[in-house]
C-alpha positions as CSV (number, residue, x, y, z in Angstrom):
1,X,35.2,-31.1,-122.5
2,X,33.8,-34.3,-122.5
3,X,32.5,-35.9,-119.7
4,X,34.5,-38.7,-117.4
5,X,34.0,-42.6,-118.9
6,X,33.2,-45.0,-117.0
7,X,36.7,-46.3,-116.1
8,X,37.7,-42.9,-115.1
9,X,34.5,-42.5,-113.2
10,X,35.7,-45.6,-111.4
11,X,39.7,-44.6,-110.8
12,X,41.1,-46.4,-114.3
13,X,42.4,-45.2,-117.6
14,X,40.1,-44.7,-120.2
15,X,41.6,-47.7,-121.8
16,X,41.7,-50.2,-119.2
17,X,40.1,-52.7,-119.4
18,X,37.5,-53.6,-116.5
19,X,35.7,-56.8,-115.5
20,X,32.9,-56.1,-113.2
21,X,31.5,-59.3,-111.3
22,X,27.7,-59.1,-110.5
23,X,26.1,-61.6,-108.2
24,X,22.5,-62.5,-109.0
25,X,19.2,-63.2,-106.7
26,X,21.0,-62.1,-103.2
27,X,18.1,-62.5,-101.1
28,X,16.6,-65.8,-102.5
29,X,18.2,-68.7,-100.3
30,X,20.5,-68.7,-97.2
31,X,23.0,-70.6,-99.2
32,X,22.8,-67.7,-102.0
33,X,23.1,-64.9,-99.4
34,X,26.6,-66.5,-98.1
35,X,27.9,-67.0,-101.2
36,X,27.7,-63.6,-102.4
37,X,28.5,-62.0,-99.8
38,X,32.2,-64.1,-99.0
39,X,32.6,-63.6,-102.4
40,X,32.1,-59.7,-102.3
41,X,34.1,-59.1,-99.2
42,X,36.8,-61.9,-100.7
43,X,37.2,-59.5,-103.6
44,X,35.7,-61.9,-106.2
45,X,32.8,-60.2,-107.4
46,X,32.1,-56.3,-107.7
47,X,28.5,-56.1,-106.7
48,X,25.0,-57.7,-106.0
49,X,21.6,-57.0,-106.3
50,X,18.8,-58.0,-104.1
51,X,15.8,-59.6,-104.6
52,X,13.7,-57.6,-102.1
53,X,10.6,-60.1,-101.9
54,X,12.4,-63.1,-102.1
55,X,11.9,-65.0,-98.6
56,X,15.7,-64.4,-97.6
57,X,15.9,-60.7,-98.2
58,X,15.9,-60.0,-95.0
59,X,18.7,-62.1,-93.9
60,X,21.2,-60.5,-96.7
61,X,19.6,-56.8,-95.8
62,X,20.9,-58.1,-92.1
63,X,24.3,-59.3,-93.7
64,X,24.9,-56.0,-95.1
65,X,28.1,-54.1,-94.2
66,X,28.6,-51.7,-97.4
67,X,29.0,-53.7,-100.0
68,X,27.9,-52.3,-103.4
69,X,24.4,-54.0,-103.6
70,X,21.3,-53.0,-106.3
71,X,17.9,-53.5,-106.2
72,X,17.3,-56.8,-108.7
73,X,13.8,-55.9,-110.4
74,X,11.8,-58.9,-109.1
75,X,8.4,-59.8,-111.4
76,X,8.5,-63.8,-111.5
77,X,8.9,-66.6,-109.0
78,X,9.6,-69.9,-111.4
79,X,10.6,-72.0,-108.7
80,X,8.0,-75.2,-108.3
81,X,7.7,-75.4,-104.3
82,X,9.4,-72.1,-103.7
83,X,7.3,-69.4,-104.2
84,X,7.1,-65.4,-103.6
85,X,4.9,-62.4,-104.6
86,X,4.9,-58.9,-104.4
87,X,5.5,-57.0,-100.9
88,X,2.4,-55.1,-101.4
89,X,-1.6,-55.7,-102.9
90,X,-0.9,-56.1,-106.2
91,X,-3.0,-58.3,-108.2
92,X,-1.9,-57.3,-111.4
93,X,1.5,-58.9,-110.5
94,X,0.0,-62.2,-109.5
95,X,-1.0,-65.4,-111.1
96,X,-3.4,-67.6,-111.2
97,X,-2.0,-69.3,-108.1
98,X,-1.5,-66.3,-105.8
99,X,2.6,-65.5,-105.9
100,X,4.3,-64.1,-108.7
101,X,4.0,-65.4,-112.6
102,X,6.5,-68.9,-113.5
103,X,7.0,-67.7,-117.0
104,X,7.6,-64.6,-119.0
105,X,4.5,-65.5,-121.0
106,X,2.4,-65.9,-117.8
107,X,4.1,-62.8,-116.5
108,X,2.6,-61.0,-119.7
109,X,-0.7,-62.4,-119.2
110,X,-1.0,-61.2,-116.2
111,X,0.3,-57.4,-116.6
């Protein structure tokens, strides 16, 4: 027998059709963090992932009341005058300006 899809792993028909509704960067601004949270516990969106060293993490971790929230895989900061790194001593992960890499290419040069 094969195993459960998706949809029936979440309660559907195998031929429903699903739209799941991610919010991005939880974690990064105060603004962000209240935005996807009304809109997870309004029912608008499915999920969110955090952005653990973003400077508002712990304000959404706070937030948190069971909502379906990821980890978002954090390795660049582009922002100009907003910056973050990594939690811990990582100096592979850095750029030449001390938080984490603008660009992909910078983020590459780095690794």
């Amino acid at each position: 027998m094969a195993a459960p899809s998706l949809n029936e792993r979440l309660g559907h028909a195998p031929s429903d059709k699903l739209v799941i509704i991610s919010c991005d960067d939880l974690g990064a601004f105060q603004a962000a963090n209240a935005g996807v949270y009304d809109a997870l516990r309004k029912g608008v969106a499915t999920c969110a992932s955090l952005m653990v060293p973003a400077p508002w993490a712990r304000d959404a971790v706070a937030m948190y009341s069971g909502e379906d929230i990821g980890v978002h895989l954090t390795l660049n900061s582009e922002h100009e005058n907003y910056r973050w790194g990594p939690l811990t001593q990582s100096p592979s992960l850095l750029s030449g300006e001390g938080g984490f890499p603008r660009t992909i290419d910078d983020l590459w040069e780095h690794a």
